[in-house]
C-alpha positions in Angstrom: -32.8 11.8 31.3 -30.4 11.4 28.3 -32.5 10.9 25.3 -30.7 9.0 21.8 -32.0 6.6 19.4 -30.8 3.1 19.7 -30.7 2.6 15.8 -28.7 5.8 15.5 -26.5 4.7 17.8 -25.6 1.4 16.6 -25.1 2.6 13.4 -22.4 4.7 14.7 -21.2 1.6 16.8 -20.9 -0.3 13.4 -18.8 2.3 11.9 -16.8 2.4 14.7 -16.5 -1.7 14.1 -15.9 -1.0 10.2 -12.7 1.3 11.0 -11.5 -1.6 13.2 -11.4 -3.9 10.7 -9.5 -1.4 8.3 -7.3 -0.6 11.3 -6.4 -4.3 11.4 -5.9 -5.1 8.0 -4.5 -2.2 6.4 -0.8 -2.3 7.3 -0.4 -5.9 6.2 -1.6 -5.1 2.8 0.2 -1.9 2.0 3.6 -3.7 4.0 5.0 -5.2 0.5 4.7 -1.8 -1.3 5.9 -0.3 1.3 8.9 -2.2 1.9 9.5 -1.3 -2.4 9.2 2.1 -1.5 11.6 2.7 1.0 13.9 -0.1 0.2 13.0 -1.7 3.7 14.8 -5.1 4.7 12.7 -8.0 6.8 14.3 -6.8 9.8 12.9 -3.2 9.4 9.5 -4.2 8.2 9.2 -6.6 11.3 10.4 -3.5 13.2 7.3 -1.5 11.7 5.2 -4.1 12.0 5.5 -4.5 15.9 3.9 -0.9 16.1 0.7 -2.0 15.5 0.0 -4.5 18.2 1.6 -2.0 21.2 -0.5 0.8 19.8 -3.5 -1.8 20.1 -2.4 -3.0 23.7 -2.6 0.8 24.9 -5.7 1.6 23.7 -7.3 -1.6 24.7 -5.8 -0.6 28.8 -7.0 3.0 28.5 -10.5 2.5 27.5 -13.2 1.3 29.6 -12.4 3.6 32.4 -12.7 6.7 30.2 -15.6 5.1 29.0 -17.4 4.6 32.3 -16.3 8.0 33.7 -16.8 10.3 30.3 -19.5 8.1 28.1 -19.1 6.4 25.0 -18.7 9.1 22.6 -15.8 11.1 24.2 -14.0 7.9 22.6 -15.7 6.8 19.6 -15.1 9.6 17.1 -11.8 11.1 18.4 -10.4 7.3 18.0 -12.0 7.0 14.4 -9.9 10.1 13.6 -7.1 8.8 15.2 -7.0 5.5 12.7 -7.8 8.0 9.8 -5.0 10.1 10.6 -2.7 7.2 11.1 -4.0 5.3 7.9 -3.4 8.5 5.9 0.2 9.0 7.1 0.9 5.7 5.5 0.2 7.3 2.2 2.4 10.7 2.7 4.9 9.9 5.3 7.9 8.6 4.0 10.3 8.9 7.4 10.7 5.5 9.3 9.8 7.7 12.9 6.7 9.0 11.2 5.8 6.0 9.9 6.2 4.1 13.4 4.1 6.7 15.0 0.9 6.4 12.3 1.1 2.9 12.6 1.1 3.1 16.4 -2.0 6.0 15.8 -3.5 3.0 14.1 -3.2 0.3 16.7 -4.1 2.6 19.2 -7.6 3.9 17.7 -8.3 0.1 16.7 -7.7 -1.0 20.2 -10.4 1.6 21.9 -13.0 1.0 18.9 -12.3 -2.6 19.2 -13.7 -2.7 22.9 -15.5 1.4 22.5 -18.0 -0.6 19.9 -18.4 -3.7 22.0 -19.1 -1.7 25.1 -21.6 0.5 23.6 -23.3 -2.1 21.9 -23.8 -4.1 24.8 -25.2 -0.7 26.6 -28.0 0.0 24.3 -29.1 -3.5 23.9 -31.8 -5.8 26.4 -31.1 -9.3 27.2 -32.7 -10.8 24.2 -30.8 -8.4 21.8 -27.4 -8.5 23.3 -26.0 -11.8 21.1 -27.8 -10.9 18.2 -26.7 -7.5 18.1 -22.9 -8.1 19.0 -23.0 -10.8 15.9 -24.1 -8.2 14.1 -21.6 -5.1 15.0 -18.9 -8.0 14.6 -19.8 -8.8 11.0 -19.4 -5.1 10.4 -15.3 -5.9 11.4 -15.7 -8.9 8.7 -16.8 -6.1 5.9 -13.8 -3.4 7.0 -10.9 -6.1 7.0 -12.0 -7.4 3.5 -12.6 -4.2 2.0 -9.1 -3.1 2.3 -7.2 -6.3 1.1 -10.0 -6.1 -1.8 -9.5 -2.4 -3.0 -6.4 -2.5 -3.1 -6.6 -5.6 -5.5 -8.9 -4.0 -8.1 -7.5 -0.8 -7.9 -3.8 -1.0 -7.9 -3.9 -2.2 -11.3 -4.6 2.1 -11.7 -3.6 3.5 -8.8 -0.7 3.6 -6.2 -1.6 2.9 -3.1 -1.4 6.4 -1.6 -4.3 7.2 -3.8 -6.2 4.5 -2.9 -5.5 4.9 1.4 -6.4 8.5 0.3 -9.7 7.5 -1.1 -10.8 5.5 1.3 -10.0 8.4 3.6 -12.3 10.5 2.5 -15.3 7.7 3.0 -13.9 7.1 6.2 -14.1 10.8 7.0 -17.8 10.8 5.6 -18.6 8.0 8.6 -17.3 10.4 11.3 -19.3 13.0 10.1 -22.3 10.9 10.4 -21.7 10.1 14.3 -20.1 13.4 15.5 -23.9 14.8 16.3 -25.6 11.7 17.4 -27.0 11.7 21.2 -24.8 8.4 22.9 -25.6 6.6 26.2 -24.8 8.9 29.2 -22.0 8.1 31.3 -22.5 5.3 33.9 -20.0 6.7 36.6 -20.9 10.6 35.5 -19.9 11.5 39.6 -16.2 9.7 39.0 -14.7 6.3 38.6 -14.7 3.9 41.6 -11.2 3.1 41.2 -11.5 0.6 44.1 -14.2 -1.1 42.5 -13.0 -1.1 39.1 -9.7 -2.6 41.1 -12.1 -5.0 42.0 -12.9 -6.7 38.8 -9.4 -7.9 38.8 -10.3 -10.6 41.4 -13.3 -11.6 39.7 -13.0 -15.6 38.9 -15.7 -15.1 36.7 -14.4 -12.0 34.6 -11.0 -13.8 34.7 -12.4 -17.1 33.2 -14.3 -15.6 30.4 -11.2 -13.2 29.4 -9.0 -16.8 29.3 -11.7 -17.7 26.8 -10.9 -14.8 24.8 -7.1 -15.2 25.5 -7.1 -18.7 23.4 -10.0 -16.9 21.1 -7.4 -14.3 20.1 -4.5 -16.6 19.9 -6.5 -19.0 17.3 -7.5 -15.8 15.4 -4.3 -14.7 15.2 -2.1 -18.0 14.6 -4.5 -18.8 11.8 -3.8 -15.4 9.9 0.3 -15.3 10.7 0.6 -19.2 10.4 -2.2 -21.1 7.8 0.0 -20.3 4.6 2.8 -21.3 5.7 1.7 -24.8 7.2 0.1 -25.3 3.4 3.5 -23.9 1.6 5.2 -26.5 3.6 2.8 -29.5 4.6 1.0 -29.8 1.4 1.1 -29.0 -2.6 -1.3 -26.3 -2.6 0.1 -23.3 -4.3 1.2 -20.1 -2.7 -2.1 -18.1 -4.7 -4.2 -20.7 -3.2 -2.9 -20.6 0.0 -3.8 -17.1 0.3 -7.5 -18.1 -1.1 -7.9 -20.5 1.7 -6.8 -17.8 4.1 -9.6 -15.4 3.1 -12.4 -18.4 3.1 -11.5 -18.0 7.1 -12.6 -14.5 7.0 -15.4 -15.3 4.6 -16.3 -17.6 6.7 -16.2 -15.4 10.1 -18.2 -12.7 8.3 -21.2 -14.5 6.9 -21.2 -16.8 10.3 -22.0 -13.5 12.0 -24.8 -12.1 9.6 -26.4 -16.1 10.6 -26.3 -15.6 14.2 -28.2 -12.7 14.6 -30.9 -15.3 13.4 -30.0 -17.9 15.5 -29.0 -16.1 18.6 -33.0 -15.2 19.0 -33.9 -19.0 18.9 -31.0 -21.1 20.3 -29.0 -20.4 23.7 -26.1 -18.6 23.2 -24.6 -21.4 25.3 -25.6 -23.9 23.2 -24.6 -21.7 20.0 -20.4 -21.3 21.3 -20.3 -25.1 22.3 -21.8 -26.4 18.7 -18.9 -23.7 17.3 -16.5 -25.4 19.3 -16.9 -28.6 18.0 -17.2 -26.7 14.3 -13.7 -25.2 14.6 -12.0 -28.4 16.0 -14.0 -29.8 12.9 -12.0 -27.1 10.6 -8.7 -27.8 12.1 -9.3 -31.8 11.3 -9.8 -31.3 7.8 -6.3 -29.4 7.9 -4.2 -32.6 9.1 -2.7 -35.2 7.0 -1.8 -33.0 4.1 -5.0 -32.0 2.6 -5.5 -30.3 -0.8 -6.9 -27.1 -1.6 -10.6 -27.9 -1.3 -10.4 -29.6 1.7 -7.9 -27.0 3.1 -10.2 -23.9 2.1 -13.7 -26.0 3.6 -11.5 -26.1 6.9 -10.7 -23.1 7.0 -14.4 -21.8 6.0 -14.9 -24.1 9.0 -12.9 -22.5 11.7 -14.2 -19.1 10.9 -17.8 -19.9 11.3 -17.0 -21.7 14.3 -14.7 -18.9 15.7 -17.6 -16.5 14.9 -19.4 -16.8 18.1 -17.2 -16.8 20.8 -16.3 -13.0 21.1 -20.7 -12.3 20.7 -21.4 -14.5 23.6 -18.9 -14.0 26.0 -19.4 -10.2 25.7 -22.4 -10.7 26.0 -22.1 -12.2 29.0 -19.6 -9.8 30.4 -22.2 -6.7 29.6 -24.7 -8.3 31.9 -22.4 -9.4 34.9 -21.0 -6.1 34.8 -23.3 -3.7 33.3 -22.3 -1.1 35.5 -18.8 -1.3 34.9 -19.0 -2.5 31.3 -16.4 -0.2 29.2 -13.4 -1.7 32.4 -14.7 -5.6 32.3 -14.3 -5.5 28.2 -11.4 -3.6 28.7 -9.8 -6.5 31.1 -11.1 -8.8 29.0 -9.5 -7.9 25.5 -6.1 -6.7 27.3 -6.3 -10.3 28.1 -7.0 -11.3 24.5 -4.5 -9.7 23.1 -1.8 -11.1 25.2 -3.3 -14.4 24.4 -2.8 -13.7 20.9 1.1 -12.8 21.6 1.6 -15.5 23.7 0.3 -17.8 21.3 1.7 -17.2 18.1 5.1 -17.2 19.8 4.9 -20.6 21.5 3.6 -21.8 17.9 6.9 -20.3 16.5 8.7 -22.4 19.3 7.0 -25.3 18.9 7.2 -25.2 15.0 10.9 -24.8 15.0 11.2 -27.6 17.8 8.4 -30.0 16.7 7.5 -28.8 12.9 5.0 -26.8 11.8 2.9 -30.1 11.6 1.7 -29.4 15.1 -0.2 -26.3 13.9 -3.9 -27.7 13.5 -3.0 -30.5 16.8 -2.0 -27.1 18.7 -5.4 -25.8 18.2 -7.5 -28.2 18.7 -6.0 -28.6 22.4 -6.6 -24.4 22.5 -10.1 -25.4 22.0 -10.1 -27.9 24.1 -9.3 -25.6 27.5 -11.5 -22.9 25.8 -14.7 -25.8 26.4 -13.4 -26.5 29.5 -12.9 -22.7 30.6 -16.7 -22.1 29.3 -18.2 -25.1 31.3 -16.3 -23.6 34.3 -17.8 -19.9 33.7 -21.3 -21.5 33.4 -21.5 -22.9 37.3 
């Protein structure tokens, strides 16, 4: 019988969760140094950029069979190296190719720890625990993404960036000591995968409807971050500072969201909790039409992250207990899924804002919310 201490583990899970969020957030905050550094033009820090997301689609394909087959932590520390390692080239590579393949070390690491944590979460948890404790591991994503953007405020006053990516290294390094010799979950398929069965999943109209969920999840997650300043810059007066205030009152909002619903997921369906954050988000995205001014703008944007706060808790959730034997392949379906979503979306709202105007932004999501209700209702029968 393999023996480990839930709390141990989770801890390690939330670390895992933490590096995620750095993953995530670091190269957009160190992009306009450096561009200054090496002279870079839009067209080669878009090139740069791209990295990040293929990296990410990789390691979310790669996964949850590795994970069924060889247990959770054949993945969780070598992948929290992996961001490390591709985080710290930021700060000492100077070479374009170099820099293209940290950034792709990045994605890549980010992408297994995005659905690595999830999975192993869902694992060690009952029925009871599952939403609670998936709110929780995703606040710990919240705390990473802000703790980059935030460092590097206070501290570039007095440091370059290099020193600070190399500072935050070393804590990082500190959390993979902690988990390297912690007991994990044993693997479920120890004997070998069932590729046929893990095949299988792919039909699933069940697994497919929820990942759809995530699909438009994603997409709103990640039209929001590329798209919300710029529909202020040019639908309202609200400064460009500002602007980026209102942005972070979305990630605020996410974050403390999730610290809430590991209260309320122990007394209120989890059903019942995604639908009410629905209706919450399409609440946020309201506030946003007709021009509004900073204070309405930033208590929309508050909105649509505690209402987007839910959905990824529940329907994993949901997807550990349908598929607990297979859990590390259904998240990985799942958030492949996601991520395209989030492709796919921001480029028909760069098509529909160059067509239409960037007016449509809020409308556009609100009908993404829309088929997400819909898709859930479905899932439920």
């Amino acid at each position: 019988m393999n023996n480990y201490r839930k709390n141990l583990v989770f801890t390690a899970a939330c670390i895992g969760m933490c590096f995620f969020g750095i993953s995530m957030i670091t190269l957009g905050s160190v992009l306009p140094a450096l561009t200054t550094k090496l002279a870079l033009d839009n067209l080669q820090a878009t090139a740069l950029v791209t990295f990040l997301p293929l990296g990410m689609l990789v390691g979310s394909l790669v996964f949850g069979p590795i994970v069924d087959r060889f247990g959770h932590k054949a993945l969780l520390v070598p992948s929290c190296i992996i961001v490390l390692l591709g985080m710290e080239g930021l700060s000492f590579f100077s070479s374009i190719p170099m820099l293209q393949l940290s950034i792709i070390c990045i994605g890549f690491g980010g992408g297994i720890l995005n659905g690595e944590t999830n999975a192993l979460v869902a694992d060690i948890s009952n029925e009871e625990e599952k939403g609670s404790r998936l709110s929780l591991l995703g606040m710990f994503y919240g705390l990473g993404a802000l703790g980059i953007p935030t460092l590097l405020g206070v501290l570039s006053k007095h440091y370059t960036f290099e020193t600070i990516l190399q500072g935050i290294g070393v804590i990082m390094l500190a959390g993979i000591f902690y988990c390297i010799p912690i007991r994990f979950p044993a693997p479920k398929q120890a004997q070998g995968f069932p590729v046929k069965k893990g095949l299988g999943l792919l039909k699933e109209s069940s697994l497919l409807l929820l990942s759809f969920i995530l699909f438009f999840q994603s997409g709103i997650e990640g039209v929001c971050n590329n798209w919300s300043t710029l529909y202020f810059g040019q639908t309202t007066d609200i400064p460009a500072n500002q602007a980026l205030v209102a942005l972070t009152c979305m990630v605020a909002g996410l974050t403390v969201a999730r610290m809430l619903l590991v209260i309320l997921f122990k007394k209120i369906k989890q059903e019942t909790v995604l639908l009410c954050s629905l209706i919450l988000t399409a609440i946020g995205f309201g506030l946003l039409t007709f021009s509004p001014g900073f204070i309405r703008a930033a208590s929309g944007m508050v909105l649509i992250g505690a209402g987007l706060a839910s959905t990824f808790p529940v329907i994993l959730s949901i997807l550990g207990s349908r598929y607990a034997s297979l859990s590390g392949t259904a998240f990985g379906v799942a958030l492949v899924i996601a991520l395209i979503g989030q492709t796919l979306l921001n480029s028909l709202m760069g098509i529909a804002s160059q067509n239409i105007g960037i007016e449509i932004y809020p409308y556009m999501m609100i009908a993404s919310l829309i088929i997400m209700l819909f898709l859930f209702k479905r899932s439920l029968k």
